[in-house]
C-alpha positions as CSV (number, residue, x, y, z in Angstrom):
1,X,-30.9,39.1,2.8
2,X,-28.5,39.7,0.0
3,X,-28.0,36.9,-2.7
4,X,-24.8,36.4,-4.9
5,X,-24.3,34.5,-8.0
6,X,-21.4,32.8,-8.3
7,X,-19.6,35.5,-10.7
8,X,-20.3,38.4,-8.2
9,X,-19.0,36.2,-5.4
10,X,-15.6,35.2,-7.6
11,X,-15.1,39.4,-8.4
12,X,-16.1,40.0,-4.4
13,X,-13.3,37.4,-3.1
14,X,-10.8,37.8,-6.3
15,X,-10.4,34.1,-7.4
16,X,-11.9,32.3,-10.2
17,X,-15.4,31.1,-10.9
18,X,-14.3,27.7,-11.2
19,X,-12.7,27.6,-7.8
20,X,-16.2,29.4,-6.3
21,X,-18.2,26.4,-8.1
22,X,-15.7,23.6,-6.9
23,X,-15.8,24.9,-3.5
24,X,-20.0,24.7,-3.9
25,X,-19.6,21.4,-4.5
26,X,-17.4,20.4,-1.8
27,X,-20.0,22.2,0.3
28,X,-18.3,25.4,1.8
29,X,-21.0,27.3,1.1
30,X,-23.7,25.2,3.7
31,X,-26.6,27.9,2.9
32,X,-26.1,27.9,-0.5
33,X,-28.8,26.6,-3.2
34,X,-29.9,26.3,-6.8
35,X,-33.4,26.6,-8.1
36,X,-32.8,25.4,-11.4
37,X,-30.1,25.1,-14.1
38,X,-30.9,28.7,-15.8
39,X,-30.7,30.8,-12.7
40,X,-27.2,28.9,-11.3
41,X,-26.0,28.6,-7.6
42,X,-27.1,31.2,-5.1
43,X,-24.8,32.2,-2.5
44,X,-26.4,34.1,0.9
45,X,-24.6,36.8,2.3
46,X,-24.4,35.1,5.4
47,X,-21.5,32.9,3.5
48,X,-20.1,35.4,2.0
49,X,-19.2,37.3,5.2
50,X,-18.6,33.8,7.1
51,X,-15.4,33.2,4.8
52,X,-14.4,37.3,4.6
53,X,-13.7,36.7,8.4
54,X,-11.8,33.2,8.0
55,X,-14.0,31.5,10.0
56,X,-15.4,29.1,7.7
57,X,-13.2,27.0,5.4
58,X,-9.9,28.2,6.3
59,X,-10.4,26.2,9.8
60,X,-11.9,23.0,7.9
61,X,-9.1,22.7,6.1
62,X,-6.8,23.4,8.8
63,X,-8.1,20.8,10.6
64,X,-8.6,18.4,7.9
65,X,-4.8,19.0,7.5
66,X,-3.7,18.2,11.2
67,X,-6.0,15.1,10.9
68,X,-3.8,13.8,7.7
69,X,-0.6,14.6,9.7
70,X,-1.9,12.8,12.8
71,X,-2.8,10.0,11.0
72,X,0.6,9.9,8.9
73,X,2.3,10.0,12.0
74,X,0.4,7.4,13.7
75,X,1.1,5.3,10.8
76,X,4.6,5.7,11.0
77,X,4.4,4.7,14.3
78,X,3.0,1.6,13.6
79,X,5.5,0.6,10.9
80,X,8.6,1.4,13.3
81,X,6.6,-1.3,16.1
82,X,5.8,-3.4,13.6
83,X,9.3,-3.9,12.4
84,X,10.5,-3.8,15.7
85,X,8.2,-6.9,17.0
86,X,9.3,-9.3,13.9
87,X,13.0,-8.4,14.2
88,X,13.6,-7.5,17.4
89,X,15.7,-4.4,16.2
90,X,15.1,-0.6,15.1
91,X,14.7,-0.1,11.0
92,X,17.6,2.0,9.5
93,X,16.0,5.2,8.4
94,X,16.1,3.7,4.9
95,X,14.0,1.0,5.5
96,X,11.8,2.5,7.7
97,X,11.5,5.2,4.9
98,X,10.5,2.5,2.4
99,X,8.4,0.6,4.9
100,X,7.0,4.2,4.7
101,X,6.3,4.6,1.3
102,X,5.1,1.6,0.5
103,X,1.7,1.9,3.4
104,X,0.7,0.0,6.7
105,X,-1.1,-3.0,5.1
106,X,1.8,-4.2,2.6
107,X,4.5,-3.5,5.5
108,X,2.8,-5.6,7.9
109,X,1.8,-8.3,4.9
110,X,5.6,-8.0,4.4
111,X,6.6,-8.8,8.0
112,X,4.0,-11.4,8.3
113,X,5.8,-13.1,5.7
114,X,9.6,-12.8,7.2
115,X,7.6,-13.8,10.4
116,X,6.8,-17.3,8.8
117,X,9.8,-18.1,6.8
118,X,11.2,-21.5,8.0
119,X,14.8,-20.2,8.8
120,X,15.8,-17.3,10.6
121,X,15.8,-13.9,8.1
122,X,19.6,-12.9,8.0
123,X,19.4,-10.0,6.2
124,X,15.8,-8.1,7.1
125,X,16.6,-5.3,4.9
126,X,17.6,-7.3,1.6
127,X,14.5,-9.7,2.5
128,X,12.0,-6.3,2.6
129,X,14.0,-5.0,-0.4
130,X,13.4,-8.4,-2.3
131,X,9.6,-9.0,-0.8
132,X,8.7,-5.6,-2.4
133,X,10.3,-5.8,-5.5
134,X,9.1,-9.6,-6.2
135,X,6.0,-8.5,-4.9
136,X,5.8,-11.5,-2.4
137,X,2.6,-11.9,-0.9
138,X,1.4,-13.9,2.2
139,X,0.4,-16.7,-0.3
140,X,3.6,-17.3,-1.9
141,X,5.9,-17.4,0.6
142,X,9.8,-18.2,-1.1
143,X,11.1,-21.6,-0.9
144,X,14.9,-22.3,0.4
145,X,16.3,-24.7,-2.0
146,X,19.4,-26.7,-0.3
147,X,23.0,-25.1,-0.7
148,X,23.8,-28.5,-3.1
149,X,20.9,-27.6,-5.4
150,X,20.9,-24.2,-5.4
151,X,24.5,-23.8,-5.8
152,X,24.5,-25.9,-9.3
153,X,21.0,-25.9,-10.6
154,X,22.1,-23.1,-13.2
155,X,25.5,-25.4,-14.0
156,X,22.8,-28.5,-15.3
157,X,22.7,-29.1,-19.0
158,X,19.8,-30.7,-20.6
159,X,21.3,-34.2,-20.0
160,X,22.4,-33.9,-16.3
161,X,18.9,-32.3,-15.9
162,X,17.0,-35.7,-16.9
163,X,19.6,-37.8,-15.3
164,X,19.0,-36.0,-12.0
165,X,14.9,-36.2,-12.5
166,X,15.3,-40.0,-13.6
167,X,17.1,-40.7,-10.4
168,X,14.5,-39.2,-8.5
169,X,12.0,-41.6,-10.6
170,X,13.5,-44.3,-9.3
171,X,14.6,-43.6,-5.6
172,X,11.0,-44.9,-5.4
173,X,11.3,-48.8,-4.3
174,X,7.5,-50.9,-4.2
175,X,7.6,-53.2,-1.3
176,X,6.5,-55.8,-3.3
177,X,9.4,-57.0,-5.8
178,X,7.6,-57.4,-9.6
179,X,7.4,-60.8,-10.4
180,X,7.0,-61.4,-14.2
181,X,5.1,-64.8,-14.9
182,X,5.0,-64.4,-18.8
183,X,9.0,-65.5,-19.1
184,X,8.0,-68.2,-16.6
């Protein structure tokens, strides 16, 4: 049985040595061995005439390839349903592209948060848009501030802002009325 190095076996397929050795590593070569760092990788004919006929990494890959495509579609899949279950409608192709990009486990984080906001999501696509550029996690789920305070909490100046925080000082009312027994 015939034994190549990995220079013959690079000038006997036409590609580089580098590609040979990174293709020993990733284990293409299942017969191949190495007695010690001075001699290098030997390659058995066996391999050799294996991959001439495309029978042996050509299909691993191939099928490595449909696996990644099956899996990218079945995650798509899941994004679509997803979406569909918290909103009860279809994604534009916009956001189902971004739901896309951005992977399975931060979509679904993302819809777990619209699913327990305390008031109905208007806008799914601005609140996705939002949740992923904020970066919203289930953690910190946003508060709704009132229309009253959210409409003028940029208007306060410094004054109106303590007058508003001393009246909520003293909303607070004991049930027992302070009796001073010193002016007594």
């Amino acid at each position: 049985m015939n034994m190549y190095t990995v220079k013959e076996l690079s000038l006997a397929l036409q590609k580089h040595e580098e590609t040979i050795k990174r293709w020993l590593r990733s284990g293409k070569f299942p017969n191949a061995f190495r007695n010690s760092d001075k001699e290098g990788w030997r390659i058995p004919e066996s391999d050799l005439v294996r991959i001439k006929q495309g029978t042996g990494f050509v299909k691993e890959d191939s099928q490595q390839n449909q696996q990644v495509i099956r899996d990218e579609v079945e995650e798509s899949e899941l994004v679509k349903l997803a979406y569909e279950v918290v909103t009860l409608t279809s994604p534009t192709q916009e956001i189902f592209t971004l739901l896309s990009v951005v992977g399975i486990k931060r979509t679904l984080e993302i819809l777990l948060i619209m699913q327990q906001s305390a008031t109905k999501v208007k806008n799914p696509d601005g609140f996705i848009k939002k949740a992923i550029r904020e970066n919203w996690s289930p953690t910190t789920v946003p508060v709704k501030l009132s229309k009253k305070q959210s409409k003028h909490i940029y208007d306060f100046n410094q004054l109106d802002y303590e007058a508003k925080a001393n009246k909520e000082q003293h909303e607070y009312q004991p049930k027992i009325p302070f009796f001073n027994w010193l002016e007594e």
